[in-house]
FIKOLZA-1660 file (N, C-alpha, C; in steps of 0.1 Angstrom, whole numbers, plus 5000, padded with zeros to 4 digits):
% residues 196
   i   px   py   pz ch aa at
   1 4802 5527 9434  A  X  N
   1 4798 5526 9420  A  X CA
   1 4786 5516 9419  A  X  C
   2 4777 5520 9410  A  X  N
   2 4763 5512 9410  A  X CA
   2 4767 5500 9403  A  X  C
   3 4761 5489 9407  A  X  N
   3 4762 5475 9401  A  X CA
   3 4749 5473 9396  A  X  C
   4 4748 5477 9379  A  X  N
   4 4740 5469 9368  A  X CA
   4 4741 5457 9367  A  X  C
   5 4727 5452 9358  A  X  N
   5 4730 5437 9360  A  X CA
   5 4714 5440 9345  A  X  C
   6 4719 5426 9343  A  X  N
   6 4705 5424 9329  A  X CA
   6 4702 5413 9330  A  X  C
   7 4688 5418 9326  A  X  N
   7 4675 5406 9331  A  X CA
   7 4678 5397 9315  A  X  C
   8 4672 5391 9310  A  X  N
   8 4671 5381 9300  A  X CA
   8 4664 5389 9289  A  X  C
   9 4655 5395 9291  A  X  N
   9 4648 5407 9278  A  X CA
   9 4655 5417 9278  A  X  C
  10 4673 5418 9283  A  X  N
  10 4679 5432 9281  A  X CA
  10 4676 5447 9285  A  X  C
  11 4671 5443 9298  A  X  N
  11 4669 5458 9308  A  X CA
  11 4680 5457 9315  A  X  C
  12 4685 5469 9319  A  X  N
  12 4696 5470 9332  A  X CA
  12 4690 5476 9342  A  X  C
  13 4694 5471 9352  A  X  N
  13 4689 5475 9366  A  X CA
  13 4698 5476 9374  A  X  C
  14 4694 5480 9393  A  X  N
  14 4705 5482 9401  A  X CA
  14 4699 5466 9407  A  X  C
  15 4711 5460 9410  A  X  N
  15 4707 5445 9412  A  X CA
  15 4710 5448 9430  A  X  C
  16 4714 5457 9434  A  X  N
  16 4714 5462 9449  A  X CA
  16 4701 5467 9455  A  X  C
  17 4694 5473 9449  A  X  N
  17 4677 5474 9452  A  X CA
  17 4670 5465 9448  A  X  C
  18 4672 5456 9437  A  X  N
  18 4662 5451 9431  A  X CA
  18 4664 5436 9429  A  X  C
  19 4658 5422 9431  A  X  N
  19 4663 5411 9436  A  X CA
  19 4661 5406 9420  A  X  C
  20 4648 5411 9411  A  X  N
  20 4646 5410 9397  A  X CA
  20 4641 5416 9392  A  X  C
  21 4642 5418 9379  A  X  N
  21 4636 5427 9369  A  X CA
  21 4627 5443 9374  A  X  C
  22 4628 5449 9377  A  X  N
  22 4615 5460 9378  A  X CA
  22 4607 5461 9367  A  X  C
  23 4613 5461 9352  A  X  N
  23 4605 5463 9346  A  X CA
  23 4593 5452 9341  A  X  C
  24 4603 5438 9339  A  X  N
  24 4593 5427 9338  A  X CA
  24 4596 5413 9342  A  X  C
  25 4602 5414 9355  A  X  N
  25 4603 5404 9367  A  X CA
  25 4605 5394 9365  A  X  C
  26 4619 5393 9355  A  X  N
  26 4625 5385 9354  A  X CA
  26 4638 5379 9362  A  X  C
  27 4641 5370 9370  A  X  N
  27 4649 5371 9377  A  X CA
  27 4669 5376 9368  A  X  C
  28 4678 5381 9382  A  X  N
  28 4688 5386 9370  A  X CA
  28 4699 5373 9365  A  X  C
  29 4705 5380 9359  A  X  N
  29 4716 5368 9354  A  X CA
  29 4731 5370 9358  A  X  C
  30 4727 5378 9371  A  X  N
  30 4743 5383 9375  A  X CA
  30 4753 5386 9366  A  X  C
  31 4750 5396 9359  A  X  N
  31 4758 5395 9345  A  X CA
  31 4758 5410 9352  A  X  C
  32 4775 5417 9354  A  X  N
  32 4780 5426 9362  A  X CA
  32 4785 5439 9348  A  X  C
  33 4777 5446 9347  A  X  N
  33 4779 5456 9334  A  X CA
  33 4792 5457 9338  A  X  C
  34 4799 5461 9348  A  X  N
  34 4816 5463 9349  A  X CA
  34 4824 5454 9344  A  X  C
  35 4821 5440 9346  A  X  N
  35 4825 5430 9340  A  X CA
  35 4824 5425 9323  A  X  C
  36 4817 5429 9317  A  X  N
  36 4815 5431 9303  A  X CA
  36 4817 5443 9294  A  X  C
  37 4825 5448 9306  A  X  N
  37 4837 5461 9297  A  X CA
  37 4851 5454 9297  A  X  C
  38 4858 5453 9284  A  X  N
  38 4866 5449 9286  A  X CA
  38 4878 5458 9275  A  X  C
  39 4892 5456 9277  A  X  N
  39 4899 5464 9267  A  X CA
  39 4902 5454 9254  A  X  C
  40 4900 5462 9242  A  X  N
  40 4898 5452 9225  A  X CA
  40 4910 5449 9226  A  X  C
  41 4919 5445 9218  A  X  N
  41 4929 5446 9212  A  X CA
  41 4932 5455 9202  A  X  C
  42 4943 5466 9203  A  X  N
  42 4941 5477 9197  A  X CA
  42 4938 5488 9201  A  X  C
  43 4934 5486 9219  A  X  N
  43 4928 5499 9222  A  X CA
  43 4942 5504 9226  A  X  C
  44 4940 5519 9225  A  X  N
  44 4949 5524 9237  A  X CA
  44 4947 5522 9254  A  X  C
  45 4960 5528 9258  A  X  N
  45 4958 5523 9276  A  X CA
  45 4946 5528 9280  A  X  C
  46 4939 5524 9287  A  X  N
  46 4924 5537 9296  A  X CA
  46 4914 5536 9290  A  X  C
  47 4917 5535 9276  A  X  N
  47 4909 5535 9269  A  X CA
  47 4891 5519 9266  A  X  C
  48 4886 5519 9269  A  X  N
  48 4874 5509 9274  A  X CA
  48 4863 5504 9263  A  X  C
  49 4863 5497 9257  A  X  N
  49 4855 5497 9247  A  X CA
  49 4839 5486 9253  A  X  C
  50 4827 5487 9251  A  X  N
  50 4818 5479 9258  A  X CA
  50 4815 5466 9243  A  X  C
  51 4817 5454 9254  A  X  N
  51 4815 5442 9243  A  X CA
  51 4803 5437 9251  A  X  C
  52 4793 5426 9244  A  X  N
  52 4783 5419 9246  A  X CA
  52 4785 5414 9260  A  X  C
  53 4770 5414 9269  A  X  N
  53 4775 5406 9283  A  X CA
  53 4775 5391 9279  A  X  C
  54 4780 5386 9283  A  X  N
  54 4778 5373 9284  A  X CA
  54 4769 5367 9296  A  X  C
  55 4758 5360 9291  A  X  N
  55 4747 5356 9298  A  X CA
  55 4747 5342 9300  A  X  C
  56 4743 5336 9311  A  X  N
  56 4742 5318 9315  A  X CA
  56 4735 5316 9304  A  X  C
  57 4735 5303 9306  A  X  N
  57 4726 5299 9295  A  X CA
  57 4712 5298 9298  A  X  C
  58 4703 5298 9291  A  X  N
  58 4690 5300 9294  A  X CA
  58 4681 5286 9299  A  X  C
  59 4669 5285 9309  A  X  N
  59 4666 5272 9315  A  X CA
  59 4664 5267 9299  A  X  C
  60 4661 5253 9304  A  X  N
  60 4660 5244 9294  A  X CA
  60 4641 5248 9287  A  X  C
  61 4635 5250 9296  A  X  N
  61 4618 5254 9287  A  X CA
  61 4619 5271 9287  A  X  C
  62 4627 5277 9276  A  X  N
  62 4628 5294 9275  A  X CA
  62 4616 5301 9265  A  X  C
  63 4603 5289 9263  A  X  N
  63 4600 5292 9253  A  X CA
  63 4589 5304 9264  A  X  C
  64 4581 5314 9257  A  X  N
  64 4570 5318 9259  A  X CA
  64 4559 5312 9267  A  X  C
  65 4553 5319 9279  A  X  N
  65 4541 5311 9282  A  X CA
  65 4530 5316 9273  A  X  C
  66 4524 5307 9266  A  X  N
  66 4512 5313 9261  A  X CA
  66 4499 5301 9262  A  X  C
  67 4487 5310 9263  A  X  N
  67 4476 5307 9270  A  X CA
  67 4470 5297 9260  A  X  C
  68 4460 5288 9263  A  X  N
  68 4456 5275 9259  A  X CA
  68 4448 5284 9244  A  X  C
  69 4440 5292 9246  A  X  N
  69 4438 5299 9234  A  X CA
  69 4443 5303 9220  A  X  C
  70 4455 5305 9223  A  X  N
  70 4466 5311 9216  A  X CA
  70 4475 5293 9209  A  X  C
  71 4473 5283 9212  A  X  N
  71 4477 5270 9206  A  X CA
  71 4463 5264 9202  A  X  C
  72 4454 5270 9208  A  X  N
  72 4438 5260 9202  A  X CA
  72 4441 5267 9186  A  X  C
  73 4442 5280 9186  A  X  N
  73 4438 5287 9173  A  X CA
  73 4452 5285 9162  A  X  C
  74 4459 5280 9169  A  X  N
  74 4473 5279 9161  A  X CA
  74 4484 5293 9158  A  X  C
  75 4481 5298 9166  A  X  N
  75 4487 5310 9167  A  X CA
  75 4505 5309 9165  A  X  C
  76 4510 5318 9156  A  X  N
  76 4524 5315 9162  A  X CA
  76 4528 5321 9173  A  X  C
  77 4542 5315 9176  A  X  N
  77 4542 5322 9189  A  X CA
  77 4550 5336 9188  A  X  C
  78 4543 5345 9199  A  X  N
  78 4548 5359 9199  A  X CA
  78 4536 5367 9198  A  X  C
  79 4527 5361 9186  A  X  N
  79 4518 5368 9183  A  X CA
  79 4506 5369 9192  A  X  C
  80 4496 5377 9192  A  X  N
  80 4483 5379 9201  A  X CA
  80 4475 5384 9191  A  X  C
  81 4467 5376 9190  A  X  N
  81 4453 5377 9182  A  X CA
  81 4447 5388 9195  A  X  C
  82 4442 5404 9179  A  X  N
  82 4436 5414 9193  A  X CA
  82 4418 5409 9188  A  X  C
  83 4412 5411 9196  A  X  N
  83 4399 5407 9205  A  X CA
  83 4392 5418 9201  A  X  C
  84 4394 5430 9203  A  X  N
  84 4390 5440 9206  A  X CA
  84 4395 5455 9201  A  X  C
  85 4395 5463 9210  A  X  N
  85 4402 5475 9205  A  X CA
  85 4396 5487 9219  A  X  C
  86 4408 5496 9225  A  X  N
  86 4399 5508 9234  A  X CA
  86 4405 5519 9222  A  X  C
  87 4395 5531 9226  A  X  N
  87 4403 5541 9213  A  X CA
  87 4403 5553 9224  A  X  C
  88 4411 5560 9227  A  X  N
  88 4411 5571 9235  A  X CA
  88 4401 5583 9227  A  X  C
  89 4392 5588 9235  A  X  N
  89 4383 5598 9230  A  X CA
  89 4386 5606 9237  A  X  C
  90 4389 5615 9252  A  X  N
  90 4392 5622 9255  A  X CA
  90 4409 5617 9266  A  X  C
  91 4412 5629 9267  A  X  N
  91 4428 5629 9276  A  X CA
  91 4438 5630 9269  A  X  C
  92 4452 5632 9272  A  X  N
  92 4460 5633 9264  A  X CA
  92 4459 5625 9256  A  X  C
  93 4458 5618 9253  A  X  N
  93 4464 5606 9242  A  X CA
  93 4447 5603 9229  A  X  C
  94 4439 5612 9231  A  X  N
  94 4426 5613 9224  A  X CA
  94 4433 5606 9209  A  X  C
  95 4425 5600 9204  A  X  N
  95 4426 5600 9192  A  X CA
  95 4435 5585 9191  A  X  C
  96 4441 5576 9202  A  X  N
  96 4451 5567 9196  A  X CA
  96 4441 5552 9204  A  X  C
  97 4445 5544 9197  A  X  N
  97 4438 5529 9201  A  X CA
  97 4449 5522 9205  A  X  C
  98 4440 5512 9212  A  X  N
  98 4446 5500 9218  A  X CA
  98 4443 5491 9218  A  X  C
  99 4453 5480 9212  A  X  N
  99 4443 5466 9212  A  X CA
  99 4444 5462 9222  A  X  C
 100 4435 5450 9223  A  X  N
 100 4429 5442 9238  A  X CA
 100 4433 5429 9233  A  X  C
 101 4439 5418 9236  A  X  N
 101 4447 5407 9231  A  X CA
 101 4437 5397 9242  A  X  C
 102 4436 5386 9240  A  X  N
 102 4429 5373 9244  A  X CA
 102 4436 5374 9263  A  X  C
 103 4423 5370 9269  A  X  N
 103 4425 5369 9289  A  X CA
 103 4427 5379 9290  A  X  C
 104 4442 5384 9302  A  X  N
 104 4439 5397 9310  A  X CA
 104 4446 5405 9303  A  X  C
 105 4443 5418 9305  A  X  N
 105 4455 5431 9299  A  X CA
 105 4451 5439 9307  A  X  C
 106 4468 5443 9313  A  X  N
 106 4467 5451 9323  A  X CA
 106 4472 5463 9319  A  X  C
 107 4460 5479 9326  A  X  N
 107 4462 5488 9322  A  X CA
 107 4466 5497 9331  A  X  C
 108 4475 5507 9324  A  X  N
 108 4487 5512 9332  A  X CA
 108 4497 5521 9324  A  X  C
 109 4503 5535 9328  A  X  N
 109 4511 5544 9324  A  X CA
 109 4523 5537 9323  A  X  C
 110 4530 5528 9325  A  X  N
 110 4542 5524 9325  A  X CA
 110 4542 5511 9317  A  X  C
 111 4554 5513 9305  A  X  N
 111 4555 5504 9292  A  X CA
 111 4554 5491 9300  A  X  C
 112 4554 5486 9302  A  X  N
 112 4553 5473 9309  A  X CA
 112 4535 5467 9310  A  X  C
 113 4527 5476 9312  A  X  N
 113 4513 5474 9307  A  X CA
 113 4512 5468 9295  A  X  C
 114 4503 5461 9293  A  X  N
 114 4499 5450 9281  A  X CA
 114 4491 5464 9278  A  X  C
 115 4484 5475 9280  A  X  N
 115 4479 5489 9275  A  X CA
 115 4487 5496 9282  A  X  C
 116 4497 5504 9278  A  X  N
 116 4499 5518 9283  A  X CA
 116 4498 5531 9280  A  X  C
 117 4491 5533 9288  A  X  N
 117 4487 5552 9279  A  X CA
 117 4498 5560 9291  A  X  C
 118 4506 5562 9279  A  X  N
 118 4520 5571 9286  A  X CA
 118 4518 5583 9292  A  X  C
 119 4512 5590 9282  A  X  N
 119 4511 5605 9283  A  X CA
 119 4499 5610 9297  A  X  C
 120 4491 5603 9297  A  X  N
 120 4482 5604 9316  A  X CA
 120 4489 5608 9329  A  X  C
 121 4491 5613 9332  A  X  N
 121 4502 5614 9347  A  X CA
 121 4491 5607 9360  A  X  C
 122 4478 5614 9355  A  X  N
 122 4468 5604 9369  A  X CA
 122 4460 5590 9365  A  X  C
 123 4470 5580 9356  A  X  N
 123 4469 5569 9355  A  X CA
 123 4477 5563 9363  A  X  C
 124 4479 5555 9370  A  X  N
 124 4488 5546 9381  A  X CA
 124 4494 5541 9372  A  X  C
 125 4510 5542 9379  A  X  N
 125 4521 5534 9368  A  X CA
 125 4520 5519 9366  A  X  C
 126 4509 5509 9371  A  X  N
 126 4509 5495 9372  A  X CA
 126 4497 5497 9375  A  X  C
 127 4488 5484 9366  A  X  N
 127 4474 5478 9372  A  X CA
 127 4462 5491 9381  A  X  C
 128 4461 5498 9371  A  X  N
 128 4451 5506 9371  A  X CA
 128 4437 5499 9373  A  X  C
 129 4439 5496 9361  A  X  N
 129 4423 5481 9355  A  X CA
 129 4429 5474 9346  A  X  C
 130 4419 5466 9346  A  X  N
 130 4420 5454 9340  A  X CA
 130 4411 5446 9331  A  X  C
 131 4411 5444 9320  A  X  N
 131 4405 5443 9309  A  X CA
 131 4406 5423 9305  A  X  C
 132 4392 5417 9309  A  X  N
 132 4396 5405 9304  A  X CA
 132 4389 5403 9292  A  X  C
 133 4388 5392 9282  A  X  N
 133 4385 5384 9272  A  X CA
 133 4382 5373 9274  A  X  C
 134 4373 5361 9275  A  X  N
 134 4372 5352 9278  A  X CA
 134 4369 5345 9267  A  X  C
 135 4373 5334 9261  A  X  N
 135 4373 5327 9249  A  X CA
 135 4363 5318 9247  A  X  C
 136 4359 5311 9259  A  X  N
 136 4349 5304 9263  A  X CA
 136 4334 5309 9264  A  X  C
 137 4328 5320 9266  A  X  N
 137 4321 5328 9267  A  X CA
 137 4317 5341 9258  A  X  C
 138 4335 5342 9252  A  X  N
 138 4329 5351 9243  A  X CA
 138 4326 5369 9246  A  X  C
 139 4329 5369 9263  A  X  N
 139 4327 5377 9272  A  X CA
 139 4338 5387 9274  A  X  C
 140 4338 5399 9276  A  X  N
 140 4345 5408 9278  A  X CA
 140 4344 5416 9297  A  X  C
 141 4352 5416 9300  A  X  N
 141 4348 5423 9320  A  X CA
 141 4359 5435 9322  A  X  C
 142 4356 5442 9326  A  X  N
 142 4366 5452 9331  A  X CA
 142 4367 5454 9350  A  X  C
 143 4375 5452 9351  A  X  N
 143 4383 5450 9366  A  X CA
 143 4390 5461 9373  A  X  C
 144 4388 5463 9381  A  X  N
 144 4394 5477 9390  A  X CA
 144 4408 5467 9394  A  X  C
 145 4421 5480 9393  A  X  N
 145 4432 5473 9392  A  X CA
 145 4438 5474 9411  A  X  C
 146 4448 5471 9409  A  X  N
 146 4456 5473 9427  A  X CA
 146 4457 5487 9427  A  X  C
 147 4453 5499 9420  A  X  N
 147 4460 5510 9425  A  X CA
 147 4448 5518 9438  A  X  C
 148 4455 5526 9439  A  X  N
 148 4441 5531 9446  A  X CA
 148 4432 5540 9438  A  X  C
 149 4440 5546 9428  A  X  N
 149 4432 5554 9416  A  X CA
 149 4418 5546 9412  A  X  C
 150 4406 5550 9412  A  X  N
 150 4393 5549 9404  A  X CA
 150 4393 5546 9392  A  X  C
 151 4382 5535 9387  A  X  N
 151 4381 5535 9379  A  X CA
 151 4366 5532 9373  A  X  C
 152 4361 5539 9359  A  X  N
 152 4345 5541 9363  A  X CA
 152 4340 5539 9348  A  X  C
 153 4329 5530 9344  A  X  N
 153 4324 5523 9336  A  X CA
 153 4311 5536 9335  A  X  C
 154 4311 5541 9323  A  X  N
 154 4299 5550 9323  A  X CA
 154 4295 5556 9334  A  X  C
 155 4304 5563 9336  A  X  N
 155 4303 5572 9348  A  X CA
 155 4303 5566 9360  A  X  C
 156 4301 5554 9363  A  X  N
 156 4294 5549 9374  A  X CA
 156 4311 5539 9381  A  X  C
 157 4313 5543 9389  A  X  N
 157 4326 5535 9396  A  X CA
 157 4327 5517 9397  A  X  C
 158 4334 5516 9391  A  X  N
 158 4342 5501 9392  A  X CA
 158 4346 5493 9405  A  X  C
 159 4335 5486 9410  A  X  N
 159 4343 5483 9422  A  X CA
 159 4346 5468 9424  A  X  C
 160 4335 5462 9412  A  X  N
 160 4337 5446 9412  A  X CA
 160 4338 5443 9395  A  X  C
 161 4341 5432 9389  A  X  N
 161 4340 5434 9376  A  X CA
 161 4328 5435 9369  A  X  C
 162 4328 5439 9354  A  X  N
 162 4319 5447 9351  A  X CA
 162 4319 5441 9339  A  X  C
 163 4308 5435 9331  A  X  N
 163 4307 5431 9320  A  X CA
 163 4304 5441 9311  A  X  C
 164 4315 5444 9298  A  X  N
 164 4315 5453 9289  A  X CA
 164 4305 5451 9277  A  X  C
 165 4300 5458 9273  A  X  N
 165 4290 5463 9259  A  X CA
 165 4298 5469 9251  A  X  C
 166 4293 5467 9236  A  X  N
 166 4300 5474 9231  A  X CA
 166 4297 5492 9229  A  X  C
 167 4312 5499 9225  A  X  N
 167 4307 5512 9228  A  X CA
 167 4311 5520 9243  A  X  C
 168 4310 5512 9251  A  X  N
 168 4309 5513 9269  A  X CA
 168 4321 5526 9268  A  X  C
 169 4322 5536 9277  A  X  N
 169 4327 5542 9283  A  X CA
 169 4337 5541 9294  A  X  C
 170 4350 5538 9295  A  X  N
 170 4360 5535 9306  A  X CA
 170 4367 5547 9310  A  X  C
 171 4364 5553 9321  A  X  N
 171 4372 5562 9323  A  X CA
 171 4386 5566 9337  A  X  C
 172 4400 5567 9330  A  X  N
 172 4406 5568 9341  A  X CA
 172 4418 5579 9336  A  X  C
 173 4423 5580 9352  A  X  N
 173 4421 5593 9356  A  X CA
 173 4420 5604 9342  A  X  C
 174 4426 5612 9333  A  X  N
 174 4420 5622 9329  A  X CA
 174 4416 5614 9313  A  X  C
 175 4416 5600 9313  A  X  N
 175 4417 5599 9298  A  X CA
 175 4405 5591 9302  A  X  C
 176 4394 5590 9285  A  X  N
 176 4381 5585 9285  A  X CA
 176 4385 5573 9276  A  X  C
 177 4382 5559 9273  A  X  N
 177 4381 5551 9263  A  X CA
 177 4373 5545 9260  A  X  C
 178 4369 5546 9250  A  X  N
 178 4356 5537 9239  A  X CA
 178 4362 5523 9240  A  X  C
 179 4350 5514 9243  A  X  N
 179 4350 5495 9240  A  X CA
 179 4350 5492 9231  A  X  C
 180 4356 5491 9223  A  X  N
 180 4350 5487 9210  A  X CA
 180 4353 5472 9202  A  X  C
 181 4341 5456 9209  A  X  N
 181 4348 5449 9208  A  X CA
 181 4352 5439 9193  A  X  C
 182 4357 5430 9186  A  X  N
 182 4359 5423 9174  A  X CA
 182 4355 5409 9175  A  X  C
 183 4361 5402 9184  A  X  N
 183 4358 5389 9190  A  X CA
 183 4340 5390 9197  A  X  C
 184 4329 5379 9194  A  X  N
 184 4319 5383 9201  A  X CA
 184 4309 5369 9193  A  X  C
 185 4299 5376 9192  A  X  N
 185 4289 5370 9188  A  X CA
 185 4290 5367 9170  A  X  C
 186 4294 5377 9165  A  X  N
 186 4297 5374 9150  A  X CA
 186 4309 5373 9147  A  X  C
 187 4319 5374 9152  A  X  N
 187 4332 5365 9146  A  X CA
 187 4337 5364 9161  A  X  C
 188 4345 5353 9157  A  X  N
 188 4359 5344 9168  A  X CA
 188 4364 5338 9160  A  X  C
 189 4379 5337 9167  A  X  N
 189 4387 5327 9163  A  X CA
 189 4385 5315 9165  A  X  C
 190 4392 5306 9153  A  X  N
 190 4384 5296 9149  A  X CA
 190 4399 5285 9151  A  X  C
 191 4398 5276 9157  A  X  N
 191 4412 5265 9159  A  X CA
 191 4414 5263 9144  A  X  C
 192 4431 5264 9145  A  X  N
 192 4440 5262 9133  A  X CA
 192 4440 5247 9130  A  X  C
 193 4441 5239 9139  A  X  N
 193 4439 5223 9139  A  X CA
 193 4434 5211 9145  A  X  C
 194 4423 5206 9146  A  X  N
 194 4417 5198 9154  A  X CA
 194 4427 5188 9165  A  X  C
 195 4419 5190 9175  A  X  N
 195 4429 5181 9184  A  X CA
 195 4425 5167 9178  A  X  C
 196 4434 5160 9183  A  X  N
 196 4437 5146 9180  A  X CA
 196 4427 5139 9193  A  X  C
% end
């Protein structure tokens, strides 16, 4: 019988293949799906009803990591001020956008991408490219990811990063995406509170 187990953001996985998370690499909480079936009171014999796992308790700092950016501007937390925007113009998914949120975003067919364009089958399931934001500068780069799949800036291949324009053309595997950036020379975010 397979032994589930859940990560802390509530994925189950096989904790026999997998030492943490697949989806978002969190380590597990040995929390044994078999063990969090239990019989209610009231049930009949055989009968199995599923109750909540019960989980360790969580380290003592559970909050969010979030980036020096995201506390200059007073952001709450959870939130991501988007930067930008890519809008699919051609490929399956034509017609739908994506924001670009402050530093890296990694793009990739598999929900776990900070962008995922699902419907691509010749997008790499992880780290295709990679889309930074720089707050400091104001600057936008696009980055060829770990896959082996290409990735090509106005037709022209991606092999080191690549500072974006706006408008610019990104293309991987069958899908095209427009730059289209918000953050730049006429607006940024502006700190919520002066440092002390």
């Amino acid at each position: 019988m397979q032994s589930l187990t859940r990560c802390t953001k509530g994925h189950y996985y096989d904790s026999e293949k997998h030492t943490s998370c697949p989806f978002c690499g969190v380590q597990d909480l040995d929390i044994d799906i078999q063990k969090t079936m239990a019989k209610r009171p009231g049930s009949t014999d055989g009968e199995v009803k599923a109750t909540r796992p019960q989980s360790k308790s969580p380290p003592a700092d559970d909050s969010k990591t979030l980036g020096v950016f995201h506390k200059k501007i007073g952001v709450e937390s959870g939130l991501e001020p988007v930067v930008g925007w890519l809008v699919a113009i051609k490929g399956p998914a034509k017609g739908r956008d994506y924001r670009i949120t402050p530093e890296r975003n990694f793009i990739g067919r598999s929900e776990a991408m900070d962008i995922s364009i699902l419907n691509d089958e010749t997008i790499s399931r992880d780290n295709h490219a990679v889309i930074s934001y720089n707050p400091k500068n104001l600057s936008f780069r696009l980055f060829p990811g770990e896959s082996k799949r290409l990735v090509f800036l106005n037709n022209e291949e991606v092999i080191t990063p690549e500072v974006l324009e706006p408008y610019d053309a990104i293309e991987l595997g069958e899908t095209t995406l427009l730059f289209v950036p918000f953050c730049g020379e006429h607006f940024q975010w502006r700190q919520g509170e002066e440092e002390e």
